[in-house]
N, C-alpha and C positions, 0 to 999 in steps of 0.2 A: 504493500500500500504506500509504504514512501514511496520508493521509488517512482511509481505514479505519480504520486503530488508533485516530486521534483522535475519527473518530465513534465506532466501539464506545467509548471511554474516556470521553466525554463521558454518552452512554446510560447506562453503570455509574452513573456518578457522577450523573447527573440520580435512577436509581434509589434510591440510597442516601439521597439527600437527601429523597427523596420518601416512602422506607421512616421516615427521622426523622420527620420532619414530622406522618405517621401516629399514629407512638406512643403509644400510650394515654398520657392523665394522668392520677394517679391523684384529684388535687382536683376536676379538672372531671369526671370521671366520678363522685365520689359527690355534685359539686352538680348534676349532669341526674339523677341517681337520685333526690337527695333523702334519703338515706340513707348513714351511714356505718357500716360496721362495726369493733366495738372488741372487744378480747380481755380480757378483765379474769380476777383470780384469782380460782377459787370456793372457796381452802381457806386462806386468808390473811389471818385478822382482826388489824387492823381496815383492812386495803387492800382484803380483797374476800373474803365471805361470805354464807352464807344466812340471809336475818334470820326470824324468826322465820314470816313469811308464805311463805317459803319463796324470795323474791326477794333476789336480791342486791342487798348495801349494804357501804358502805363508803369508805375515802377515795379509791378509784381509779375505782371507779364513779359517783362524785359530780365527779370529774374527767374521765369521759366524758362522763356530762350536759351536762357547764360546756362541752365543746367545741364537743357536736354542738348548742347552744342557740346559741350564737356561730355557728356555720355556718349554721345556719338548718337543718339536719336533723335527721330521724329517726333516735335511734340504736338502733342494734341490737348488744345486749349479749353476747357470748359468752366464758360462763366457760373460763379453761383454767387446766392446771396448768402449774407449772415447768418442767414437761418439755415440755411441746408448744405451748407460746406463741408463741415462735422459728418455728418449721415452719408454725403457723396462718397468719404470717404472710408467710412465703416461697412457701407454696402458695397464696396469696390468698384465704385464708377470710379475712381482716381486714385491714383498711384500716393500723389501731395497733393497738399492744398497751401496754396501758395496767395493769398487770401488776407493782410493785415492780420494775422490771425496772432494774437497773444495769449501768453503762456498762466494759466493759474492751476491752482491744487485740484481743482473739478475735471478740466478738460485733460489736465497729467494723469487721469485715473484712466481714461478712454483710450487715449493717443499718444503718441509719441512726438517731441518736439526737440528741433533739430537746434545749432547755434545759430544766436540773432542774426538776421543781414538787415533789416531796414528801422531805422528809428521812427517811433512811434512816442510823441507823449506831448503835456502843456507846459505852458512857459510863459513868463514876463518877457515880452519883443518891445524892442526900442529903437530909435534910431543911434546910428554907432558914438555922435556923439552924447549922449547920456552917460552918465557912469553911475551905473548899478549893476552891482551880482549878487545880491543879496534880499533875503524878501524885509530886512531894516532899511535896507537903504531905500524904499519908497516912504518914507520920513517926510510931511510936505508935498507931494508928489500927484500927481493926478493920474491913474488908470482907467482906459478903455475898457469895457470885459460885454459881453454879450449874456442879457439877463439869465438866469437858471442855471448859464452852462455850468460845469464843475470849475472852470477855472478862474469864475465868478465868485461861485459860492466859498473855492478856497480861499482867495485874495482877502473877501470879506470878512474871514476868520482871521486869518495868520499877519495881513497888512499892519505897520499902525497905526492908532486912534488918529495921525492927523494926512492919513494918504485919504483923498477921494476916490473913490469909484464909481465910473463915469459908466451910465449903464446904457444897452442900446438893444432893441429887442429883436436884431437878429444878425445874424454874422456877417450879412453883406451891407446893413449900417454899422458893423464894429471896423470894417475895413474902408468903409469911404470915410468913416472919422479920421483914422490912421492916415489915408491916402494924402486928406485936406488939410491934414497938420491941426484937427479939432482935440487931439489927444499926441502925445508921444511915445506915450507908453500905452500896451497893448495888454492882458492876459488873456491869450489865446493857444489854442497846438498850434502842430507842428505841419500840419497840413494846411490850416487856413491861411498860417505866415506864407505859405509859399504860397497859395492867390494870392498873396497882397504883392510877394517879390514879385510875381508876373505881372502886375497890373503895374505898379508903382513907381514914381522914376526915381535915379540912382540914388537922389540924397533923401528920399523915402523908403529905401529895403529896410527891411525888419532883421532886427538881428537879436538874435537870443541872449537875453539878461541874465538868467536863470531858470531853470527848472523847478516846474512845480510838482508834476507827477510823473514817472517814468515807467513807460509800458508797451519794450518794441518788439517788433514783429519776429516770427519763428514761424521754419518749413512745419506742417503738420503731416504725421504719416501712420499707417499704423502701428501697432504695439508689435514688436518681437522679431523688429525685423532688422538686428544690429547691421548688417551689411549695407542695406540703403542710407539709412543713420549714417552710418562713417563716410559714406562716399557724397550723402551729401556736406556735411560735416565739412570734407577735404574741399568742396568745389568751394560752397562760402570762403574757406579763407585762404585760399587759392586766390577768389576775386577781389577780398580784401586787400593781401600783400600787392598784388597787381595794378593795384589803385582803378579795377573797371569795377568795383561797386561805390566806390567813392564818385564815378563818373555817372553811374546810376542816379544818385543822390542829387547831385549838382543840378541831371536833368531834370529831373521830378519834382525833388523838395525844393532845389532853388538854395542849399544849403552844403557844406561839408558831409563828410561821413563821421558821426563821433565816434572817437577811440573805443568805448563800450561795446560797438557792434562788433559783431565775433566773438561774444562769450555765451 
């Protein structure tokens, strides 16, 4: 009778290891396709929209490119929203999701997230000559913020008793304030600064005071798949040392690449 139970035990276990072994991967499966699929946002400029040909462009889809050119694949582009990027990628319509998509303790339980490549967060913007890095040094001071947003409602806490907060009830009057020299100081992201560098001429760019909240972007993939992990891994800081995600940045944000990205 042992001997039994040690063969069937062994059989198991010869199975199981045989069932591993099988396992799909998800790298070497899109390098025998040749093809990799990416989730990118279609309603999220300047990360990911429809340009005027009706193709998506943007900093996130310039970051799919940059992957599947390094892989040596075909990419294939599929826009989603906020809402469904997550799921696209659990139910394996996509390889990544490559989406603004930021890292917390909830979505670390699902998914897998790669090192940072695109900044993401809010800020006091000023014109260069201001001199403040600090949320004291708006002492006296007058900020722009757009009513409700968060980096409203931080400023209103953390600023002190004698900064105003100049409110405007919606992001495209917090930028024609900014534009018109009705404010100099801004608290806004990191995305709206860059409409305003596009709009705005040279001795109106916005330029970052400080950081209020920091929260940037990471590739999203699934769980247990250490191999694509690494290889994307290598290509972010591949295009980091290379200085072509910093050129990424430039075009999109209208900004540098900060040192943080790639960790």
């Amino acid at each position: 009778m042992k001997r039994v139970l040690k063969a069937a035990a062994a059989i198991f276990i010869g199975m199981i290891a045989a069932a591993g072994g099988a396992q799909a991967d998800a790298l070497d499966d899109i390098m025998k396709a040749k093809v990799i699929r990416i989730a990118v946002p279609q309603d999220f400029a300047p990360f990911g929209s429809a340009g005027s040909d009706l193709k998506p462009q943007g900093y996130d889809i310039d970051m799919a490119n940059l992957i599947g050119k390094e892989l040596g694949v075909k990419v294939e582009i599929i826009p989603v929203t906020s809402a469904n990027r997550i799921p696209y990628l659990q139910t394996k319509k996509a390889d990544l999701v490559i989406s603004s998509l930021g890292k917390n303790a909830e979505r670390e339980k699902v998914i897998d997230f790669s090192i940072s490549y695109a900044p993401f967060f809010s800020g006091v913007y000023g014109t260069k000559d201001i001199d403040v890095t600090k949320v004291e040094d708006l002492a006296g001071k007058t900020v722009g913020a757009t009513r409700g947003a968060i980096e409203e409602q931080e400023i209103s806490k953390s600023a002190p008793s004698s900064t105003t907060v100049k409110r405007y009830e919606d992001n495209n009057a917090t930028i024609s304030a900014f534009i018109s020299g009705q404010v100099d100081l801004i608290a806004t992201g990191n995305v709206i600064a860059a409409a305003i560098a596009e709009k705005a001429p040279a001795a109106r760019k916005p330029v970052v005071k400080f950081v209020i909240k920091d929260s940037p972007c990471y590739v999203g993939m699934n769980k247990d798949e250490p191999k694509l992990l690494a290889k994307v891994n290598e290509i972010i800081g591949k295009a980091k040392a290379s200085g072509e995600l910093g050129k990424i940045s430039e075009k999109w944000l209208k900004a540098p690449l900060p040192a943080s990205i790639g960790s």
